[in-house]
C-alpha positions in Angstrom: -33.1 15.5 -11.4 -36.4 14.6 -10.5 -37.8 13.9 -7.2 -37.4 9.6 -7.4 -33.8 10.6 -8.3 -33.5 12.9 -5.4 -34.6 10.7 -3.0 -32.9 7.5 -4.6 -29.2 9.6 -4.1 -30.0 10.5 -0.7 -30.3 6.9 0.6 -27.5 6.1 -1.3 -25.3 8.8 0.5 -26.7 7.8 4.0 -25.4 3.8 3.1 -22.0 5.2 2.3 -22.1 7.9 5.3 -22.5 4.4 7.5 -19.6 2.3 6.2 -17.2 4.6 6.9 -15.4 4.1 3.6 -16.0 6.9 0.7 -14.9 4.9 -2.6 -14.3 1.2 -3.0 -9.9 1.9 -3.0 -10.3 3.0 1.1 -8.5 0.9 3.6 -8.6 -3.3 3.0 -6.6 -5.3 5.3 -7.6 -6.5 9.1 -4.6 -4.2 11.0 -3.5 -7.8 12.9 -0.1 -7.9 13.7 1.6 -11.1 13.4 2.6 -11.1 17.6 0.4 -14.0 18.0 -0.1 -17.5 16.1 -1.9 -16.4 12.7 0.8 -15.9 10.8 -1.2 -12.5 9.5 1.1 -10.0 9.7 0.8 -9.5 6.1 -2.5 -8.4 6.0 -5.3 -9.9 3.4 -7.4 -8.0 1.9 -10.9 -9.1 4.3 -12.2 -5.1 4.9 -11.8 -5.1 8.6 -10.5 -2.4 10.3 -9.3 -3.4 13.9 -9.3 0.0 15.2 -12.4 1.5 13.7 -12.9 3.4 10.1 -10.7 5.4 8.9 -11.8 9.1 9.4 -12.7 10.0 5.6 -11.9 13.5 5.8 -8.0 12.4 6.7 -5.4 13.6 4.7 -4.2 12.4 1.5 -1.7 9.8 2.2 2.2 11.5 0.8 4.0 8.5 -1.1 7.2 6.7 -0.6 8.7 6.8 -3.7 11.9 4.6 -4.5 13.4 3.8 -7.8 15.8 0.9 -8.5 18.0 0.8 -11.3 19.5 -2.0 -12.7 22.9 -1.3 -14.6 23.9 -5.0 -15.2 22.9 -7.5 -18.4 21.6 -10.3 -15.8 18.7 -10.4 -13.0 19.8 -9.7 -9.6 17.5 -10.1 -6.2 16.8 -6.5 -5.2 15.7 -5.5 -1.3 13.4 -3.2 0.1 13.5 -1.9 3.7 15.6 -4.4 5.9 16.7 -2.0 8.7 17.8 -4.7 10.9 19.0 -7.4 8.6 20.7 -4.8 5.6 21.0 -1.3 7.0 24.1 -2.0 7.9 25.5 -3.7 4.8 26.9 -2.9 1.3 24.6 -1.2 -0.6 21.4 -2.3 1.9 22.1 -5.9 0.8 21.2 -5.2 -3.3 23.9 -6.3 -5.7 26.9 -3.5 -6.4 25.4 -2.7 -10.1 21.0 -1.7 -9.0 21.1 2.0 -7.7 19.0 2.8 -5.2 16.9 6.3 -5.1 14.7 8.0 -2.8 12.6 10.2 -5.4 10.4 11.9 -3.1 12.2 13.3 -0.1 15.6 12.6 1.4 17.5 9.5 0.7 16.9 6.0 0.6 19.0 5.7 3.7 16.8 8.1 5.7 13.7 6.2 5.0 15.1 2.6 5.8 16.3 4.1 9.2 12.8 5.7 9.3 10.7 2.7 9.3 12.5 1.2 12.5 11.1 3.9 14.7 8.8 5.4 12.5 6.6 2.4 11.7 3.5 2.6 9.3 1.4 0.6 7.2 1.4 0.7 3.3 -2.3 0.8 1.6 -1.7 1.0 -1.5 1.4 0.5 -4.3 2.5 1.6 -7.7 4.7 -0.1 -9.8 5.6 1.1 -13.2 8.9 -0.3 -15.4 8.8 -0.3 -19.6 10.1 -3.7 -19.2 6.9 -5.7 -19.2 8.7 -8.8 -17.7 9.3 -7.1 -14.5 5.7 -6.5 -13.6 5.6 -10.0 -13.9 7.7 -11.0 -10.7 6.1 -12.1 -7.6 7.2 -10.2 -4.7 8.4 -12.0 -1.2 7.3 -10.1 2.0 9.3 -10.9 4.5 9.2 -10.6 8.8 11.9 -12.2 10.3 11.8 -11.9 14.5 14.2 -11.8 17.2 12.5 -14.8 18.7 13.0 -16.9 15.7 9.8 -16.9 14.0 9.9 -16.1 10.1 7.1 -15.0 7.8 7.0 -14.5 4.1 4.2 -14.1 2.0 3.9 -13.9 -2.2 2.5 -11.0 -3.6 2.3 -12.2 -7.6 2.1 -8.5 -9.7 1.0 -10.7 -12.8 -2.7 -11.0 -11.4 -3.0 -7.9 -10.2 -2.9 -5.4 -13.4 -7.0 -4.3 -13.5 -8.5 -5.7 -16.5 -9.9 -2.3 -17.5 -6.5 -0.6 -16.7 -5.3 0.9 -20.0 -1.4 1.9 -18.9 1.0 -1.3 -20.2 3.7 0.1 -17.9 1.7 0.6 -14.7 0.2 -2.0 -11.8 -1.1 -0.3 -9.0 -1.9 -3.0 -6.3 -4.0 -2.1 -2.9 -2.3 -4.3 -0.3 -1.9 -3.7 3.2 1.7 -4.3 4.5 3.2 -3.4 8.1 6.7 -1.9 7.8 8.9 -1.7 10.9 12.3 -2.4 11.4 12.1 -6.7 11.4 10.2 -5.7 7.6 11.9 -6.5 4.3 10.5 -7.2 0.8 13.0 -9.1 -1.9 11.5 -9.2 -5.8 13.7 -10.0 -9.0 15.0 -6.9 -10.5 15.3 -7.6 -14.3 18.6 -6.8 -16.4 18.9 -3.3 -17.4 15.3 -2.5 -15.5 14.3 1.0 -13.8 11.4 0.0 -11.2 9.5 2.8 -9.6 7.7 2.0 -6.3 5.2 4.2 -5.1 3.5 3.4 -1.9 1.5 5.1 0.3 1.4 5.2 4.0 -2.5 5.3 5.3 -1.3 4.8 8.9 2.5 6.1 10.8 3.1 5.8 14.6 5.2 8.6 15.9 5.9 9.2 19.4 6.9 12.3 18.7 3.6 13.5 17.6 2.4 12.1 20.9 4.9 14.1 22.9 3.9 17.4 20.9 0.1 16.7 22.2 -1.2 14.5 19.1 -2.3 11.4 18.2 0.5 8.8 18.1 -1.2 6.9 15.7 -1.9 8.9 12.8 -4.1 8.2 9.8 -4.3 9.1 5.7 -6.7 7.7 3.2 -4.8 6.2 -0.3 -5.6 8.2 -3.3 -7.6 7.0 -6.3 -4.9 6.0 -8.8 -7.1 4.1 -11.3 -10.6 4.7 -13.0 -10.1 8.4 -12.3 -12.6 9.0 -15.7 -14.9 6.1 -15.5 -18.5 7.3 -16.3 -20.2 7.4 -12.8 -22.7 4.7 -12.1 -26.4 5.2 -12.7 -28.9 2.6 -10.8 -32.6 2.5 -12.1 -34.7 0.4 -10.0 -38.8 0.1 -10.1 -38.4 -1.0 -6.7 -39.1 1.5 -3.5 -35.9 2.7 -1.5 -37.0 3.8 1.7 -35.9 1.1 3.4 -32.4 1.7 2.9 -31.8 4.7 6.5 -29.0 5.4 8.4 
């Protein structure tokens, strides 16, 4: 590496250093809740971060992962979270024939009646199914308030499989969502189908960890799912750098 090259990757590293973001998957969504009129609880995808950067050197994020199994020759609405309209209900309100399992730690039941006092915010998802037509659904996410006010928001999977993205039975999708207890998320689960849903937490608020001396809001960057071998960029530019500083 010459000396142009040198200096070229050491303003490049000083722009990243000030954005506070280390790749292009970190955190997207504004962190508004929907308390007041904006109907934003479902966060879009605009690269604001209410409460400042995430710290890059956080932990990677541990996954959520739940897979639904459909044992019945006709589609069914399958539901994820719910605590306050389904915990208490046959099978968490999906249909008698889709199985529910927690695959990564506990049961499903555990994690429902987690994320009404545990809440946290999803950053990124993985769905993969062999049946092609059910990465096709459009998801509903749902907020439904004790003061009457109901929010739902599509999330289509159809648009969201990365055109480079060579796995036929994979979407991963970066999308902020909020889960607390008022939080529930309804998708078509086709005949016969076995969905897997990975997501990964990048923020959890736990009193607990505040009683114990920590941070009640607690932070963890997504991992890089896709475009883990894509050739690294290379800029070549006649045109002097220096201007680019912390």
């Amino acid at each position: 590496m010459n000396s142009v090259e040198k200096e070229l990757h050491g303003y490049i590293n000083g722009t990243e250093n000030m954005s506070g973001f280390d790749s292009y998957d970190s955190f997207e969504g504004d962190m508004s809740y929907f308390d007041d009129d904006d109907m934003s609880y479902f966060d879009d995808d605009d690269m604001s971060y209410a409460t400042g950067a995430p710290n890059s050197r956080s932990a990677v994020s541990d996954p959520y992962v739940i897979q639904y199994t459909e044992t019945s020759a006709a589609d069914v609405t399958a539901i994820l979270f719910g605590y306050n309209d389904y915990f208490g209900t046959a099978n968490f309100g999906n249909a008698a024939t889709t199985t529910v399992t927690n695959l990564q730690g506990g049961t499903y039941s555990r994690l429902v009646a987690q994320s009404n006092n545990k809440f946290f915010k999803i950053g990124k998802w993985r769905f993969q199914c062999s049946d092609a037509a059910q990465l096709q659904q459009t998801l509903s996410l749902n907020h439904v308030d004790a003061n009457g006010k109901q929010y739902s928001t599509p999330l289509n999977l159809s648009i969201m499989r990365d055109a480079y993205q060579q796995q036929a039975d994979i979407i991963d999708v970066t999308k902020m969502v909020t889960v607390d207890g008022n939080t529930y998320i309804t998708f078509t689960l086709k005949a016969n189908a076995v969905l897997t849903i990975s997501m990964f937490p990048v923020a959890v608020v736990s009193g607990k960890a505040k009683l114990n001396g920590g941070a009640s809001l607690n932070r963890a960057r997504a991992p890089r799912l896709s475009g883990k071998n894509v050739a690294p960029v290379i800029i070549q530019t006649s045109q002097n750098v220096k201007g680019i500083t912390q």
